[in-house]
C-alpha positions as CSV (number, residue, x, y, z in Angstrom):
1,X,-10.5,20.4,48.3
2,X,-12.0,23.0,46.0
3,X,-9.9,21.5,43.3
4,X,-11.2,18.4,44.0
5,X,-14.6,19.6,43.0
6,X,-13.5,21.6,39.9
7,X,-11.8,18.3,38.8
8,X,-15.1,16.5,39.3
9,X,-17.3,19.0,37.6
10,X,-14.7,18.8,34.1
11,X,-14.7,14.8,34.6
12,X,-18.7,15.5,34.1
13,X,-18.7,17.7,31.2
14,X,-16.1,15.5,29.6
15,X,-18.5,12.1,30.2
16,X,-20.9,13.9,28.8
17,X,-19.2,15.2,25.5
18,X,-19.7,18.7,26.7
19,X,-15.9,19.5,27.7
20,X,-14.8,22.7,26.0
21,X,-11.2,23.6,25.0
22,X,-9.4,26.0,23.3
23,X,-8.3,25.3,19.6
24,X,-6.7,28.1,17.0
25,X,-8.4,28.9,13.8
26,X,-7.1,26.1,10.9
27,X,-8.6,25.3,7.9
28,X,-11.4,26.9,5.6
29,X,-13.1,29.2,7.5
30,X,-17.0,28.0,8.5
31,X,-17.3,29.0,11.9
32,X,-16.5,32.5,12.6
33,X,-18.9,36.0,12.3
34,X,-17.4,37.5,9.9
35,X,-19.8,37.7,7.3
36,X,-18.5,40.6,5.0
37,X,-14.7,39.3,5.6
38,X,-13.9,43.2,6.8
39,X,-12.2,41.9,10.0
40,X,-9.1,41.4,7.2
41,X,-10.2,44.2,4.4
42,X,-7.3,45.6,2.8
43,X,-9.3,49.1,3.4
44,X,-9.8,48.5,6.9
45,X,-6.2,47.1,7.3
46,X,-4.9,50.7,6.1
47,X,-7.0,52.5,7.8
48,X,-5.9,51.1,11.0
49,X,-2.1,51.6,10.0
50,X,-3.0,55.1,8.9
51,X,-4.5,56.2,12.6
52,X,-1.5,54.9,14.2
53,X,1.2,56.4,11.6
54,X,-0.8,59.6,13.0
55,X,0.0,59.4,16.4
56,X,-2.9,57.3,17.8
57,X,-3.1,56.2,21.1
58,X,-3.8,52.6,21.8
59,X,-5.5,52.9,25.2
60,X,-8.3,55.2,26.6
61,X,-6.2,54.8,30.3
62,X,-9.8,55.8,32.1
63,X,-13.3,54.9,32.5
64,X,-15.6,57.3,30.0
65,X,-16.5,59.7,32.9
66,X,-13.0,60.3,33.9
67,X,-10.3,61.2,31.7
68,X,-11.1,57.8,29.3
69,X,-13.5,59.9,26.8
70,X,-11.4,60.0,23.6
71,X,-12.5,61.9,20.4
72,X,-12.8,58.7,18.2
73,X,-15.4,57.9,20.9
74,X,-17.1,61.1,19.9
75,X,-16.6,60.8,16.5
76,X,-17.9,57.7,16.7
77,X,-21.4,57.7,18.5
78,X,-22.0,60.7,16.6
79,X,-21.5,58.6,13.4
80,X,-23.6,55.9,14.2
81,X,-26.4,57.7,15.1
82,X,-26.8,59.5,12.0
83,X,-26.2,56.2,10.5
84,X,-28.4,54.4,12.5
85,X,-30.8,57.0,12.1
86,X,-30.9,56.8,16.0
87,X,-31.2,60.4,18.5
88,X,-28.0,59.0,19.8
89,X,-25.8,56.0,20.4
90,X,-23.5,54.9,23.3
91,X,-20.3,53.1,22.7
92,X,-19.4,49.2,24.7
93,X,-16.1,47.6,24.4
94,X,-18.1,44.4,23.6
95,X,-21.6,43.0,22.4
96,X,-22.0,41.3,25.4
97,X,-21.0,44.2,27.7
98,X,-23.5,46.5,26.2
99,X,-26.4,43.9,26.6
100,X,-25.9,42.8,30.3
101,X,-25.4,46.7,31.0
102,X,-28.2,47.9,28.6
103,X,-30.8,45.2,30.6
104,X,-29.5,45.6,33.9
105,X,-29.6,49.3,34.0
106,X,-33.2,49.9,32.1
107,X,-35.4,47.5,34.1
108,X,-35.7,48.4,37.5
109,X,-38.2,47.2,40.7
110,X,-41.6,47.4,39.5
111,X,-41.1,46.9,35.6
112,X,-41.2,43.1,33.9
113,X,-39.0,42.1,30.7
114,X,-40.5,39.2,28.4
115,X,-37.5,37.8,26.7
116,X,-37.6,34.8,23.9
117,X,-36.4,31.7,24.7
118,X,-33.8,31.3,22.7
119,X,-32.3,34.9,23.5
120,X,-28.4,35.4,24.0
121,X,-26.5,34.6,27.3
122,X,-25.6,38.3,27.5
123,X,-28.9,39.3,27.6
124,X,-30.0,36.6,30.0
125,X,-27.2,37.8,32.7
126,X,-28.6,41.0,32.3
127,X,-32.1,40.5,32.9
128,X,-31.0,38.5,35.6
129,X,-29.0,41.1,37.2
130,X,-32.0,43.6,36.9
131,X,-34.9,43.9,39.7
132,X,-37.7,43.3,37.6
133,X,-39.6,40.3,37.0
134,X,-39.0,38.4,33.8
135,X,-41.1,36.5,31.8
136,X,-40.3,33.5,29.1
137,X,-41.5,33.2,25.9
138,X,-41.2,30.1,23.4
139,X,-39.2,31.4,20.4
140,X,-40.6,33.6,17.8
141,X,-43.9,32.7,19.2
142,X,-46.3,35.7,18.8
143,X,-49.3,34.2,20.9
144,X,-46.6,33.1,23.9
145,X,-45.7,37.0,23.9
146,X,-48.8,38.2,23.9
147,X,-49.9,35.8,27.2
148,X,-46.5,36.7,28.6
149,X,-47.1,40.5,28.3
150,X,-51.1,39.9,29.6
151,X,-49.3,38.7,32.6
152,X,-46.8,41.1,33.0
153,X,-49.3,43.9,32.9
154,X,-51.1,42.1,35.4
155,X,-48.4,41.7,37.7
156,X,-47.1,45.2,37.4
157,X,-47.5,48.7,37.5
158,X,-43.9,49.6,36.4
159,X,-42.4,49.5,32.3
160,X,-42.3,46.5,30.5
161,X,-39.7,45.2,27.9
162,X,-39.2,42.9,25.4
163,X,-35.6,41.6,24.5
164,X,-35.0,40.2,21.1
165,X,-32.6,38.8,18.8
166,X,-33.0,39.9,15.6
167,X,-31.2,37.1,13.8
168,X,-30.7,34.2,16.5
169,X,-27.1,33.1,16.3
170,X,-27.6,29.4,16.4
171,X,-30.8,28.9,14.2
172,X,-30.2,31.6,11.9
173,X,-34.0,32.7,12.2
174,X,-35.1,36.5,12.1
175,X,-37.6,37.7,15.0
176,X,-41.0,39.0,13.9
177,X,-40.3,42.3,14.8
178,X,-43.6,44.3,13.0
179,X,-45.8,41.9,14.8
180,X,-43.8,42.0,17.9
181,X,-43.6,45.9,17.8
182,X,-47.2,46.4,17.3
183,X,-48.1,43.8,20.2
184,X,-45.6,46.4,22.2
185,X,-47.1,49.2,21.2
186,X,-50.3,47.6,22.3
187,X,-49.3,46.9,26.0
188,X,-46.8,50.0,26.5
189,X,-43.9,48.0,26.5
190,X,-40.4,49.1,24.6
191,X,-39.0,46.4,22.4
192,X,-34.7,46.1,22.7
193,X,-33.3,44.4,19.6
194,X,-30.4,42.6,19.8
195,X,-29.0,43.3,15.7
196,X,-26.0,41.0,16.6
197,X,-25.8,39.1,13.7
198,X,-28.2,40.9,11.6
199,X,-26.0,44.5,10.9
200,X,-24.1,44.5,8.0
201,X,-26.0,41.5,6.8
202,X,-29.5,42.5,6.6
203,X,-32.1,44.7,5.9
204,X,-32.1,47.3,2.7
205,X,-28.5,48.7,3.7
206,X,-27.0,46.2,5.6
207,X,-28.7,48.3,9.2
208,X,-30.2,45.1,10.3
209,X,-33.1,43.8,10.4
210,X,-35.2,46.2,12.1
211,X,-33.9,48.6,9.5
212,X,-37.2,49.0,8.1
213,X,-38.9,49.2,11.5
214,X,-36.7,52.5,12.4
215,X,-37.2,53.9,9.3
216,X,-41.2,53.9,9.9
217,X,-41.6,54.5,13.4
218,X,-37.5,55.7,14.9
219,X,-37.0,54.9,18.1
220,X,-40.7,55.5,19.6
221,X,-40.2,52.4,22.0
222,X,-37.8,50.9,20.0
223,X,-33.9,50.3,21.1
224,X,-31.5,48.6,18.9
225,X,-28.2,46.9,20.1
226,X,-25.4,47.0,17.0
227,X,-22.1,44.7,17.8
228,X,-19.3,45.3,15.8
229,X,-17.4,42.1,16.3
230,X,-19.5,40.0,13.4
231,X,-20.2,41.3,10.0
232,X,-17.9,44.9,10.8
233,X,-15.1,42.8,11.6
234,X,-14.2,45.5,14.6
235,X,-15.2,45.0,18.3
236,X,-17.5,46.2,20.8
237,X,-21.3,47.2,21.0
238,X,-23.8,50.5,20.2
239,X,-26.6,51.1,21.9
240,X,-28.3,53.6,20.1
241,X,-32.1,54.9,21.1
242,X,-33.8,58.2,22.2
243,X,-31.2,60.5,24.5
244,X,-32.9,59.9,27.3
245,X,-32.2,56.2,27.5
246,X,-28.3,57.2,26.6
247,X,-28.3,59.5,29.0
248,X,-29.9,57.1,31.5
249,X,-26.8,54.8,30.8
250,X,-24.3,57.5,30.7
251,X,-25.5,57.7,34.5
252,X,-26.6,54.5,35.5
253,X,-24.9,51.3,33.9
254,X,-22.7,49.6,35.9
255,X,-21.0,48.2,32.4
256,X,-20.5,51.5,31.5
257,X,-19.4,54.0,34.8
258,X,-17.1,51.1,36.2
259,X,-14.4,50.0,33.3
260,X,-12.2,51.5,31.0
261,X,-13.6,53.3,27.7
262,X,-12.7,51.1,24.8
263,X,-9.9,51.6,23.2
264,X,-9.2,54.5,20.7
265,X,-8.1,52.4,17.7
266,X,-11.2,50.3,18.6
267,X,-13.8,52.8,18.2
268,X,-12.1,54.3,14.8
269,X,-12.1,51.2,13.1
270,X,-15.7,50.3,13.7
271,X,-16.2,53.8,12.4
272,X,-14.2,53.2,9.6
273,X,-16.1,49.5,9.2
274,X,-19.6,51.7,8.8
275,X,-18.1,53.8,6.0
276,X,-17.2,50.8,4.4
277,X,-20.3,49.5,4.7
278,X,-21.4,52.1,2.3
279,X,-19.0,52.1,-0.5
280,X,-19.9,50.0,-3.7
281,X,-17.0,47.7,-2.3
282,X,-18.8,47.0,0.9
283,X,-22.2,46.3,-1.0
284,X,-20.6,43.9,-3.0
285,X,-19.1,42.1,-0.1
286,X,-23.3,42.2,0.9
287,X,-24.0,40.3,-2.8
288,X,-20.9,37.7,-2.4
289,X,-22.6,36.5,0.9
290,X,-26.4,36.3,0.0
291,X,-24.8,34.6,-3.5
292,X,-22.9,32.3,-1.0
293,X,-26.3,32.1,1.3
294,X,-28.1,30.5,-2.2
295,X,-25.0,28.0,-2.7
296,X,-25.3,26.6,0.4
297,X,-29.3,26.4,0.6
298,X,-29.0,23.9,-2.5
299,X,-27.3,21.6,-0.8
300,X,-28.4,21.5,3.0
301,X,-31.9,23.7,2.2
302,X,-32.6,25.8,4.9
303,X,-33.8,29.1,4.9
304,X,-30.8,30.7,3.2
305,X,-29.5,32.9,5.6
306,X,-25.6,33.2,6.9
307,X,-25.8,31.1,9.6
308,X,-27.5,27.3,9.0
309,X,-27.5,24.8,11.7
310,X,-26.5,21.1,11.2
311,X,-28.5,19.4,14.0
312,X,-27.1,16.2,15.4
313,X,-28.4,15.4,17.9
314,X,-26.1,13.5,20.4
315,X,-22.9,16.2,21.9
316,X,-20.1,13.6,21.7
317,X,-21.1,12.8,17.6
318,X,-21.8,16.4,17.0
319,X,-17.9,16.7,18.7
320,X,-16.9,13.8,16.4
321,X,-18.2,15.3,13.1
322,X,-16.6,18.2,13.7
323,X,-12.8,16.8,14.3
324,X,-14.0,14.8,10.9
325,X,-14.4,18.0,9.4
326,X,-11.2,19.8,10.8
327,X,-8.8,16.7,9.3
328,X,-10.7,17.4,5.5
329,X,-9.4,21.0,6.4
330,X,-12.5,22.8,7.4
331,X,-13.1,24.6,10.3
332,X,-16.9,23.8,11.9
333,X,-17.4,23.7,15.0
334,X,-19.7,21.9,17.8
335,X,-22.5,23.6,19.4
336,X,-23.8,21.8,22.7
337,X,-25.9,22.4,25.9
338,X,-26.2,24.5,27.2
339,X,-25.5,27.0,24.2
340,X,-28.2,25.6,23.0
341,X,-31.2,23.1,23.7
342,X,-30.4,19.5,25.2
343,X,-31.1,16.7,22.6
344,X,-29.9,19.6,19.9
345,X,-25.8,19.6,19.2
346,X,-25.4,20.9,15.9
347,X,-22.6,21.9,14.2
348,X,-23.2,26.0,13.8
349,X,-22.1,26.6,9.4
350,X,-21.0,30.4,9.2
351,X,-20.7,31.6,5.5
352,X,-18.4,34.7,4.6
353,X,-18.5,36.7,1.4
354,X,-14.8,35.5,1.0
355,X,-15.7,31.8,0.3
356,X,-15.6,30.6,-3.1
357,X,-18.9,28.2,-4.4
358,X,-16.1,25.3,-5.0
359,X,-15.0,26.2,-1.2
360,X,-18.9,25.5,-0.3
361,X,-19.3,22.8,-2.9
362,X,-16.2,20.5,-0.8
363,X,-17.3,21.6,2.4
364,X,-20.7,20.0,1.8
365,X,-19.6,17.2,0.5
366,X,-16.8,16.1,3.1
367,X,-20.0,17.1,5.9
368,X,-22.2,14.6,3.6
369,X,-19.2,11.8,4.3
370,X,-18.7,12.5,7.8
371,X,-22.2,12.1,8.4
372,X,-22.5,8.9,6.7
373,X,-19.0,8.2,8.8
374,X,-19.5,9.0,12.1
375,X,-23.6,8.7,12.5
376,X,-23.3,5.4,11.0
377,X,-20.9,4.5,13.7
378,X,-23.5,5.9,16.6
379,X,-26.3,3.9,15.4
């Protein structure tokens, strides 16, 4: 009977051009996070053979409180924190692990988190999974912040927090975070950035967006989430922010106590990813991509950043244009509901430093056919 109803829910999605499946990677790569191209560096690609040629262990075997607490863990943390220019840092196995722990351990019974609309699924769970009110705001929209947080104060005697993206993964938009921190600052409230899609990428450096926050104020009511998984080509998440919220994680997140630590290779290489980062090679990976960023604006506008969303419209002809593009050999992929708004499918264009301007040039003009192809055909 049960399978019955699964059956019935998949016959839904599929009527409704929102049934998801499982395809490999083929074609010219337009679709996946990583920005820099590190997840295949030559450099990085050594320095993972050298740590194993060395004796390194592939698996932690323990949760970080037991006997899982490795000394590229260590090694690590320690790193990004003086990178980050952060008191400390705490290392996830993923992005989305150290969001949903981060929010579920921080707000508690008696506090209220304002979170944009537009905000990642691992950060929704988490609020979710906390015990403190939550409050919507429309995106990036200071005055619906500021009436949230009225409220919120109103409603509460306990912290309040604002969760952020700092570059939203399926707009490509950065979050005002100088007017956001000073309304924070205002009401008492800390401000969690999600730097997802914005380390390695933006900011002076490559440190994100809010690397020019941190630099003026640290991490007085600021907390920063870097994943390693997009522009460091690597895995997992680091929370980094005063030592009394690690510590409060160390002791309290569910995400973190209850699972294995991440494994050794996995915390050297996003190490080794940072260092990178700072060399003139990966700088110049930095300059490829914005370069790439400007190619791309001249044909589909925009406002120039890595990720630029096609909106469509209609899920099935957002699903069509996007096996259109995979037979010119380019790999785009569909966005639907709930991923994002209904009535806004979109094919989600990633650009990598490792894409050449005649790579760009073709890709824009098979999307400019299958546009003219397949939306003809709808209307």
């Amino acid at each position: 009977m049960i399978m019955d109803h699964l059956k019935e829910a998949l016959m839904r999605l599929e009527n409704k051009g929102r049934l998801r499946s499982l395809s490999s990677a083929q074609g010219v790569d337009f679709t996946s996070n990583d920005y820099l191209g590190f997840a295949t560096h030559p450099e990085l690609v050594k320095a993972g053979e050298l740590f194993f040629s060395q004796g390194g262990a592939v698996g932690s075997a323990a949760s970080r409180l037991l006997h899982g607490y490795m000394d590229e863990h260590f090694q690590l943390e320690a790193y990004a924190a003086d990178y980050f220019e952060a008191p400390a840092s705490l290392f996830f196995s993923t992005g989305f692990q150290a969001n949903m722990a981060l929010m579920s351990a921080l707000a508690q019974r008696g506090d209220a988190i304002i979170f944009d609309s537009l905000i990642h699924a691992s950060s929704r769970d988490g609020i979710q999974a906390s015990l403190a009110k939550h409050y919507r705001a429309a995106h990036n929209d200071l005055n619906a912040y500021e009436e949230a947080l009225k409220k919120a104060r109103e409603a509460v005697k306990g912290q309040l927090w604002v969760a952020v993206e700092a570059v939203y993964s399926m707009d490509g938009d950065d979050a005002p975070l100088d007017e956001l921190y000073t309304l924070c600052q205002h009401y008492g409230a800390t401000l969690i950035i999600d730097e997802a899609h914005g380390v390695g990428v933006c900011g002076a450096t490559g440190k994100g967006v809010s690397e020019a926050l941190v630099k003026t104020h640290g991490y007085d009511g600021i907390i920063c989430v870097h994943t390693c998984g997009k522009a460091l080509g690597a895995a997992g998440g680091l929370v980094c922010a005063s030592k009394s919220v690690i510590e409060y994680l160390v002791n309290t997140a569910r995400g973190f106590i209850y699972t294995t630590a991440p494994m050794p290779i996995q915390a050297h290489m996003v190490r080794c990813a940072l260092e990178l980062l700072q060399t003139p090679q990966g700088q110049r990976q930095r300059q490829k991509l914005f370069s790439n960023c400007a190619a791309l604006k001249t044909h589909l506008g925009g406002l120039g950043s890595h990720i630029v969303p096609v909106v469509i419209g209609e899920d099935q002809c957002a699903v069509n244009i996007s096996d259109f593009m995979r037979d010119r050999g380019y790999d785009v992929r569909a966005i639907r509901p709930p991923t994002v708004p209904h009535g806004s499918a979109r094919l989600r264009v990633s650009l990598n430093a490792d894409l050449s301007v005649e790579e760009i040039n073709g890709f824009c003009d098979a999307l400019s056919e299958a546009r003219s192809v397949i939306e003809g055909k709808a209307a």
